[in-house]
N, C-alpha and C positions, 0 to 999 in steps of 0.2 A: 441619686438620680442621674449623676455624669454618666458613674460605671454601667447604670441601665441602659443608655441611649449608648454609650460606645460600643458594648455587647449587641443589642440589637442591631446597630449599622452593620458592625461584624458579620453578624449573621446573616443581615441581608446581601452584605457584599459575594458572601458564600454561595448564597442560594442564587443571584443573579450568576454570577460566575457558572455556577453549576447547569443553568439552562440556556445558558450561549456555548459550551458543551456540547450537552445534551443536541441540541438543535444545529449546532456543525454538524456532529456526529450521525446524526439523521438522516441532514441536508448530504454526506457523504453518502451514507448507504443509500442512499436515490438515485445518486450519478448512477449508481453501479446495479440500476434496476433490480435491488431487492425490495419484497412487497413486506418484508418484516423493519418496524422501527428495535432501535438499542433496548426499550425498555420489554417487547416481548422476546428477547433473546439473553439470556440470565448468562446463558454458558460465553459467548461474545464478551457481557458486559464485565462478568469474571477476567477473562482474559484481556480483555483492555485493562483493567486495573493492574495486574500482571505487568504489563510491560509501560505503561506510563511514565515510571523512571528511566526508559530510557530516550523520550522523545528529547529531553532538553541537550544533550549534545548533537543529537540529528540535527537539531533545530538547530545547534548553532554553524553544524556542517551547512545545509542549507543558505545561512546568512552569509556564509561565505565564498559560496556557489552561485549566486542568483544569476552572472551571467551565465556561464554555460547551461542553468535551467533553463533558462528565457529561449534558449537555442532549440531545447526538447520539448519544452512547450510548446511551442510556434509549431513545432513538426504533429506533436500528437493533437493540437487544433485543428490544420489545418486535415487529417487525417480521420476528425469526426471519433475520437478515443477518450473518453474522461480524462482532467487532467492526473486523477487519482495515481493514472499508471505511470504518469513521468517523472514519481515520487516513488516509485523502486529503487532507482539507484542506491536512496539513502537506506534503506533496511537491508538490501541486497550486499551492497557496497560500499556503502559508508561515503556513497559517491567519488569512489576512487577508480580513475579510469585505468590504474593498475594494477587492481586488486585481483589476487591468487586464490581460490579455493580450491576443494579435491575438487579436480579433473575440468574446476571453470575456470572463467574468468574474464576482466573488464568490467565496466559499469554495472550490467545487465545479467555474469553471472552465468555466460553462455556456457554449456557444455558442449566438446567437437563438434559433434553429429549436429544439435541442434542448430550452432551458428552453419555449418554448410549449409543444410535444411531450409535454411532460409536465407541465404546467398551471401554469407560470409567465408573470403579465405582464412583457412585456419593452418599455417605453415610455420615454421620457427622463425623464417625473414618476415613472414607478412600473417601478420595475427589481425586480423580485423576486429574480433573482441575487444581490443586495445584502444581501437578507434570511435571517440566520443559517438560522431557524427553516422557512420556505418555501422554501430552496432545497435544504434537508438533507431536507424533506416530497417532493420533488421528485426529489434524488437518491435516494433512496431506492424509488419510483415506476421511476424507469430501470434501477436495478441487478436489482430483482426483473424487471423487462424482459429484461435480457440472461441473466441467470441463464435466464429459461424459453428465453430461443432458443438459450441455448450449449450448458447442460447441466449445468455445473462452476460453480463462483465463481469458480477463479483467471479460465477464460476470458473471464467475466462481467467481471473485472476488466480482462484484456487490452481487452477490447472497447471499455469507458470510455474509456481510454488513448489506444489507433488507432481508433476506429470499427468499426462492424459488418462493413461493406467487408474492411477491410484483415483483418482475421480469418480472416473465410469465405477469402479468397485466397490466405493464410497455408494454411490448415489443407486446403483444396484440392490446394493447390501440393505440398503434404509429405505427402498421405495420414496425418496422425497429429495428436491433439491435445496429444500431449504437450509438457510446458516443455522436455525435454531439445533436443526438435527445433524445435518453433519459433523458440526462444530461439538457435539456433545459424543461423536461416535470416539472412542477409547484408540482405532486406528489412524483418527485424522489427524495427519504428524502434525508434531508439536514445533517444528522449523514453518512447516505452513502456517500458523498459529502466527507463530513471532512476526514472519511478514506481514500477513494482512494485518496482524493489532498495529503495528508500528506504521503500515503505510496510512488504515485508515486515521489514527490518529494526528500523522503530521497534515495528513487532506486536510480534516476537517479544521486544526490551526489554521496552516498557511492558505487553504482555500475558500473555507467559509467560517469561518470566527467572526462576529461581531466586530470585535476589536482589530485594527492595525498591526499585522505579525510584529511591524518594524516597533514598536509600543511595547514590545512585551520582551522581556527576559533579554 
């Protein structure tokens, strides 16, 4: 009878678990005006499962970020921007404001052209990419960019990701802007993939989880 009742609580503790989840996860794909929830997107729900192991060190990047967040926050607030997008650093960057990729770099991950583009100097003395404050003023500058060309945030967000290009040709190619179909198209890269699973997952933790992030792990 013990083993019964501790199995069951078990179980339930799974299953409530499972739909504070579920219903972050939701509650995120809403900020980002998609009309599709997680459970009609298979190819999504796939790829979250995909990268789940890697939110608990984001998460603990995070935990040790919160003030410089609270800085990007306040900006993408006040700026009318989900806070979804001020949680790129950490998929992008690892939230390192001096992190090196090919040909980017800083929080955000600029490439040259794009930080000019949007009114960063880009110079060996004066790297504005480098600069918390200026590149977050900047990415911010781009994201309402593609929001007015896409339509949507999440697409806004796709677009970050692969570029404008790779978008239009996506959503060309498939007649439909949905994530159900993009996300299943064989060209829609697999580095876009990684960012949006990894940004909407930490969203839906650190933004809408039932629970107290500070509670958990």
């Amino acid at each position: 009878m013990k083993l019964f009742l501790f199995v069951s609580l078990f179980l339930f503790s799974l299953v409530a678990y499972g739909r504070s989840e579920l219903e972050s996860i939701n509650l995120s794909l809403q900020s980002l005006e998609s009309t599709e929830s997680i459970l009609e997107t298979n190819a999504l729900d796939s790829t979250l499962d995909h990268y789940r192991g890697t939110i608990p060190p984001l998460y603990k990047r995070y935990q040790a970020t919160k003030g410089e967040l609270a800085r990007i926050e306040a900006k993408f607030s006040d700026a009318g921007i989900p806070l979804f997008f001020a949680l790129i650093p950490y998929s992008e960057s690892k939230f390192n404001p001096s992190a090196r990729g090919y040909a980017t770099a800083g929080l955000w991950q600029f490439g040259k052209q794009s930080a000019r583009n949007f009114g960063l100097s880009v110079t060996k003395k004066n790297d504005g990419r480098l600069d918390i404050d200026r590149s977050t003023d900047a990415a911010i500058r781009y994201i309402l960019y593609l929001k007015k060309e896409f339509g949507s945030w999440y697409l806004a967000d796709f677009a970050y990701a692969m570029g404008e290009g790779s978008l239009k040709r996506l959503i060309h190619k498939n007649g439909s802007q949905k994530i159900s179909v993009l996300i299943k198209d064989p060209h829609f890269p697999s580095g876009t993939k990684a960012h949006f699973a990894k940004t909407l997952l930490l969203d839906a933790k650190i933004h809408y989880s039932e629970k107290s992030p500070d509670s958990e792990e």
